[in-house]
N, C-alpha and C positions, 0 to 999 in steps of 0.2 A: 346459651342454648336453653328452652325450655326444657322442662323436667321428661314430657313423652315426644317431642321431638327434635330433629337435628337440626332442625332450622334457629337462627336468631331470634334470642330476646328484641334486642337493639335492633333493627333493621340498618338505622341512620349510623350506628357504630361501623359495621359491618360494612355498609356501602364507601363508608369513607376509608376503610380500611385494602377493599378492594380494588378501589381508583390508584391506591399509594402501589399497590402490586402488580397493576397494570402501570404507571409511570415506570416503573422500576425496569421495565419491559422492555419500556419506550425507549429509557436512558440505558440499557444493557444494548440496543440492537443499533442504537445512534451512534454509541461511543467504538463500536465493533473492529473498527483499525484502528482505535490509541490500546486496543488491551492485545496480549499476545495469544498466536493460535490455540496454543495448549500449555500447559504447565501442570507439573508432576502433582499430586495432590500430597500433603505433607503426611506420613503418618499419624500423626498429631490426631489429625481431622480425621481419618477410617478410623481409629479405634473409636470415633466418638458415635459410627454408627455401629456399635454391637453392645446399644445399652439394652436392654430388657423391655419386652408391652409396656408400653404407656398402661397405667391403669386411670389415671387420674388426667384430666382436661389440663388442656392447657392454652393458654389465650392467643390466638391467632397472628397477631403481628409480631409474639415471639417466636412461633413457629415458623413465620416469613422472616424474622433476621436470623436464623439458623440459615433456611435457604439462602436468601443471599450472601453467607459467610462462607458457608461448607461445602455449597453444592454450584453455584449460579458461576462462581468464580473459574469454575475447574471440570467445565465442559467437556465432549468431544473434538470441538473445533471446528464442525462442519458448517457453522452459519460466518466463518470467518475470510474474509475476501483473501487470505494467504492458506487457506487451506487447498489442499490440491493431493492429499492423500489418497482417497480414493473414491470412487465414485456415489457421490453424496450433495444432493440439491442442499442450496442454502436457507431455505426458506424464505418467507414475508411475512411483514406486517401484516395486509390482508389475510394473509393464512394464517396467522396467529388467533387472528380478533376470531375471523370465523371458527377455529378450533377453540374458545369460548364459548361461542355460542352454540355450536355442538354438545357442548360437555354441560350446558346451563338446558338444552332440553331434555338431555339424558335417553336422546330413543334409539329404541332398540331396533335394528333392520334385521330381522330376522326373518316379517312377512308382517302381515294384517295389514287394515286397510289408515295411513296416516300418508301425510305431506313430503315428510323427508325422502321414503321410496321416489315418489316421484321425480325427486331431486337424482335419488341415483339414476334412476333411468333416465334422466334428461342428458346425463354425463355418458350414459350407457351408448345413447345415439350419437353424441358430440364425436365420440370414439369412431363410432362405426362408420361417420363420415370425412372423418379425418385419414383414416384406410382404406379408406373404398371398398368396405365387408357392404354385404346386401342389409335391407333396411327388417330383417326377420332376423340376426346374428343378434348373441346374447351378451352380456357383459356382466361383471362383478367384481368390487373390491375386495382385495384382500390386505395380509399386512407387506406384505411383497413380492417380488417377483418369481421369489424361490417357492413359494408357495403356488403361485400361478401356474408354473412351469408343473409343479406337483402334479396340481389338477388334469393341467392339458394331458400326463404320462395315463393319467386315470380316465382321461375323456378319451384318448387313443386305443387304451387299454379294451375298455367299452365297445367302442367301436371292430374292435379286431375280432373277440371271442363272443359278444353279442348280451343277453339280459342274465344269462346264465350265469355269468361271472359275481356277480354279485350274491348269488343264494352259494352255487357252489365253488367259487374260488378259481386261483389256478389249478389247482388239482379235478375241478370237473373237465378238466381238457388237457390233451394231450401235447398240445400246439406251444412252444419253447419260442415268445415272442422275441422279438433282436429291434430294437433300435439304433440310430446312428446321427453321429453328429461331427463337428469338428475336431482334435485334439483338442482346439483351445476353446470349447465346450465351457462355459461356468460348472462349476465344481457341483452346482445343487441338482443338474440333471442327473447326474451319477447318485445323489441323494435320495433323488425323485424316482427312480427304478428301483434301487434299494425300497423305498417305503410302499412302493405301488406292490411288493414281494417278489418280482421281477430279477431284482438281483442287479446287481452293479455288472456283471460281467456278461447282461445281455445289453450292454451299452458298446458299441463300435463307435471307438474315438480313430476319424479316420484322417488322415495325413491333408497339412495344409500345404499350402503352395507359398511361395517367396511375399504375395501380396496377404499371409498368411488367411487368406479364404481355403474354405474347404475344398479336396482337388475331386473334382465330380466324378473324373474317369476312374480313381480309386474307389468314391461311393460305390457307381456303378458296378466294377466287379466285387464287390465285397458284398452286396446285395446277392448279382447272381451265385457268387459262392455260398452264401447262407441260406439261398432256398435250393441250390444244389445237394448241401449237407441236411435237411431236410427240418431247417428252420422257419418260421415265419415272420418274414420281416413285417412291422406294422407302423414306424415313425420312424419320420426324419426329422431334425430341428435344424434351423438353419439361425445363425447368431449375427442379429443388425447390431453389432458393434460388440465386439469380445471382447472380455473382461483384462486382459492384458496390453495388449494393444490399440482398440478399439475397431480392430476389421471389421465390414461387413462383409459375409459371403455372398455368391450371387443367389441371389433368392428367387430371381426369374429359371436360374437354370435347377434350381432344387426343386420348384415347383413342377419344372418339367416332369421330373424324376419320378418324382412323389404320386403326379399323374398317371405317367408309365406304370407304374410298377403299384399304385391303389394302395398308400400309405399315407397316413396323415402328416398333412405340413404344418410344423407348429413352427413362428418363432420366438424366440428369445430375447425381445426389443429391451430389455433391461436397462438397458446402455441406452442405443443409439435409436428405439424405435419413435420415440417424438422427433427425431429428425427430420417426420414428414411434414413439420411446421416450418421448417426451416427451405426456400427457393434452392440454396445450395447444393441442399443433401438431397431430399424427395427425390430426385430421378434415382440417387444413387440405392434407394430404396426399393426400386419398382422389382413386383413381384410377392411383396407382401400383402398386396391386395387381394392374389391367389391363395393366400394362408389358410388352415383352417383352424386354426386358434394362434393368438400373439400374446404374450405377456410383455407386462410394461410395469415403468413409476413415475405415478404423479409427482411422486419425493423426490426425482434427480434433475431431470433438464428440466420437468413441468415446474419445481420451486416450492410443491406443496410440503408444509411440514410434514415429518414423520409421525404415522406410515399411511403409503398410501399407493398401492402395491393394487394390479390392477389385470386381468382376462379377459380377452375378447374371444369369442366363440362363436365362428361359422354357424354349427346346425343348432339352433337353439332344440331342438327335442332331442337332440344328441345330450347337446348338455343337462339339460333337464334328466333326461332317463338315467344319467352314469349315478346321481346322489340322491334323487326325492324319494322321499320313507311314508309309508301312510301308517302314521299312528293319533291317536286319537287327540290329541294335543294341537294338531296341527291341522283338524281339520276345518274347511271352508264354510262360510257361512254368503246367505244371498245378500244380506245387510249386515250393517255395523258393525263393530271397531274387526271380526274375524271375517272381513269380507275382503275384497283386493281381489286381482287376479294377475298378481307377480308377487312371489314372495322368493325372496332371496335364499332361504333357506334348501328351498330347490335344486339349487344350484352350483352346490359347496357343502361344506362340513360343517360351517359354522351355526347355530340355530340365534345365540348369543353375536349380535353383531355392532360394532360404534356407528356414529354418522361420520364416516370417515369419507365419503361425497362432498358432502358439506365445503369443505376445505377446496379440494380441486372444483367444486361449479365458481367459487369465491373466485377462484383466480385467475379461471377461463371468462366469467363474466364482466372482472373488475377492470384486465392488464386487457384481455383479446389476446387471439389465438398470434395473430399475427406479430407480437411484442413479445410473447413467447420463443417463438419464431428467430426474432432479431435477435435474444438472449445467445440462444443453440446457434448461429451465427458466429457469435460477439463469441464463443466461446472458443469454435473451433479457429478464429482469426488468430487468437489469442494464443492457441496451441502450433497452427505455423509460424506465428512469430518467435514463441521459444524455439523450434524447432530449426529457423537461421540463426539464432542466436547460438547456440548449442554446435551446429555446422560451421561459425566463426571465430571459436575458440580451440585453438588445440588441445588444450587440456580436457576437450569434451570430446564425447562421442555418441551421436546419435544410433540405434540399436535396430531401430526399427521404424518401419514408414507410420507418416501421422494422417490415420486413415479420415480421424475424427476430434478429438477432442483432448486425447491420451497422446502424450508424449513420453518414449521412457529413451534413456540416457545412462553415461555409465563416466566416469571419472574416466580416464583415457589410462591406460598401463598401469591401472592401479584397483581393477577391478576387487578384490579383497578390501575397498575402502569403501565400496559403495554400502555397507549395511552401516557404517559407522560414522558415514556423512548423515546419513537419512538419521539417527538417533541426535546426531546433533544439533540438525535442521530442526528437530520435533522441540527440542531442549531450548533453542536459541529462540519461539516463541514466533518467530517472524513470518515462516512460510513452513508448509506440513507435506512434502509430498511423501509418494510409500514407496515400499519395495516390490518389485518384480522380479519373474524368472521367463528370462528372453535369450533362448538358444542352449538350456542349463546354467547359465548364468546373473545373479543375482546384478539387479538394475535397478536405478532411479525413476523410478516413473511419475509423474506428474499428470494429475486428470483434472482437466479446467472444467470444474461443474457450474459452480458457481455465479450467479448473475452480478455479484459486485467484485469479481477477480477486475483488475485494472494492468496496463503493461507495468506498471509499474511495482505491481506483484512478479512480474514473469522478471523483470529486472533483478529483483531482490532473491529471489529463488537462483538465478544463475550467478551473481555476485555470492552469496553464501556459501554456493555448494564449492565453487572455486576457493574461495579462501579456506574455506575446512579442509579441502584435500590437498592444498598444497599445505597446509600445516600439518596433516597427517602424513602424506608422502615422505617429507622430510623429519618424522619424528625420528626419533633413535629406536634401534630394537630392546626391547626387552633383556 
């Protein structure tokens, strides 16, 4: 380093040091099924990180063989084609290099006028046509979809009590919003009302059906009994593919509802909302077009690394009006670098933002939408295939229809073994799937995210879980 800045003396040292760090990359994501999904990290290795501030430098390619000893070896396991724990994109090559070259311009999306914006917006409209939202619907990344979901509670919010809300809170209104969703709702909507101040307990989680969608004719009187009681209902969320399972509810007939009754339709695409890339699913889709906000991840079925967490927004001055602050910091100019007229910070909390666009235009522009498409295919084939496989074993049992991509399963008459197969699956290094709760009962579930999952994964996963449980079934007691 020179004395007043952080940059390299060496430039030629440095560059040959960072080609060895991207090889190292190359050789970590090639070799990706000779290494095992996950492995326990040694304590050895975490006490080595609670050493004290560096105060003093230290030379770079020994800070890269630390990484690759401590850290590179003893991942999460989501870029691993036996992973199948929980719903988690595997990543790419292309998304890697591009989240490089992200991180080597260092801009900020927060607003002003530069190139990158462009970039999001160009992924902003890729979205809106991939949906079928009008070409005036607004878009913005965030780091996921729990955060999205946030927003859309805060975009609904807005929408129901009007600009008020914002100077004076829920306490300048009288009005006890209620929204509603499935039971098997992802967990952050109930987060997402809690943070909006809202409270968890204006969430109606309301009863699903055998095809575990949400059952309408329950929404419906739960609705008229909440503005019976003299509440106001103001959001539905309807979930294209839940987190359990992978249902989708019907969203054509949500949007009815939502119509009827003048409540915002948001969904919860988390899961299964790229599935409109996919010929198979899209119909099964239809009705999200009527949405008026969807959260999604480029990071699951899209492939992009994490994060890349993502809101589509029907009334762009909706959106706009729920978050833009006039302070002086932020104000617009007719020219140069404070000129633009879309700045992101509009539009969200964040004022501080990565190019985290970048990544997702990389992979929409490099693979095409339609290769994507074939991925969210290739995955769910893959998940009925476990799914006879599973129906041809006695000692298995399937728990629940495979709506999408989510398989879950259970040891057959020995369900108290499924939390201790799944520990030994994670230990045994070979395939990762999680645990579920399907009827109150803890399950095997298996979620094929992944674009390098092969059947030959699905085979290894059913041959393991089999042997651990008859080896456990038959242990001795204690």
């Amino acid at each position: 380093m020179t004395q007043h800045s952080l940059d390299p003396e060496d430039w030629t040292g440095v560059r040959a040091q960072g080609h060895r760090m991207l090889d190292d990359m190359f050789d970590h994501l090639e070799s990706l099924r000779r290494q095992p999904v996950w492995r326990a990290p040694p304590q050895t290795l975490r006490e080595t990180f609670r050493e004290a501030l560096p105060q003093a430098p230290s030379d770079l390619a020994d800070v890269h063989q630390v990484f690759r000893d401590t850290v590179l070896p003893y991942s999460s396991g989501n870029a691993h084609p036996g992973f199948m724990g929980w719903v988690q994109g595997g990543g790419t090559v292309v998304g890697m290099l591009a989240e490089m070259l992200a991180a080597g311009m260092n801009s900020n999306l927060g607003g002003r006028d530069h190139m990158a914006l462009e970039v999001e917006q160009q992924v902003v409209g890729w979205a809106r046509e991939m949906f079928g939202l009008p070409a005036t619907a607004s878009g913005l990344f965030l780091t996921g979809a729990s955060q999205a979901n946030f927003l859309a509670v805060l975009i609904a919010r807005r929408r129901a009590l009007g600009p008020a809300v914002r100077a004076k809170g829920l306490a300048g209104d009288g009005m006890r919003l209620i929204a509603y969703a499935s039971a098997a709702v992802h967990g952050c909507l109930g987060r997402a009302m809690d943070m909006a101040g809202l409270g968890t307990g204006a969430l109606r989680l309301v009863a699903f059906d055998e095809a575990q969608q949400i059952d309408l004719s329950t929404l419906r009187a739960a609705i008229a009994a909440d503005r019976a009681a003299g509440f106001t209902p103001f959001l539905v969320v309807g979930s294209a593919g839940t987190v359990d399972v992978g249902a989708i509810d019907d969203l054509a007939g949500l949007a009815d509802i939502a119509a009827a009754e003048d409540l915002h339709f948001h969904v919860d695409g988390a899961l299964g909302g790229l599935g409109v890339l996919a010929p198979s699913i899209a119909p099964r889709l239809a009705g999200i077009e009527r949405a008026d906000s969807i959260a999604l991840d480029w990071h699951k079925w899209g492939q992009a690394p994490y994060d890349a967490g993502f809101l589509l927004v029907r009334d762009a001055e909706l959106h706009r009006a729920t978050f833009a602050a006039d302070a002086s910091y932020l104000q617009r100019a007719e020219r140069g670098l404070a000129a633009g007229d879309w700045w992101p910070c509009d539009y969200g909390p964040d004022l501080s933002r990565g190019f985290r666009a970048l990544k997702t235009w990389f992979t929409l522009k490099t693979y095409g939408a339609a290769a994507l498409g074939g991925v969210i295919e290739r995955t769910c084939e893959l998940a009925r295939a476990l799914a006879q496989r599973i129906e041809a074993e006695p000692d298995l049992q399937l728990v629940a229809p495979v709506a999408l991509n989510v398989v879950c399963f259970r040891f057959r008459d020995a369900a108290e073994l499924n939390p201790e197969i799944v520990m030994r699956l994670h230990e045994g290094g070979v395939v990762a799937p999680s645990l579920a709760r399907v009827g109150g009962h803890a399950v095997i579930r298996a979620a094929i995210v992944n674009h390098r999952t092969e059947q030959r994964d699905i085979e290894a996963l059913v041959e393991a879980t089999l042997e651990i449980g008859r080896k456990c079934r038959h242990r001795p007691a204690a």
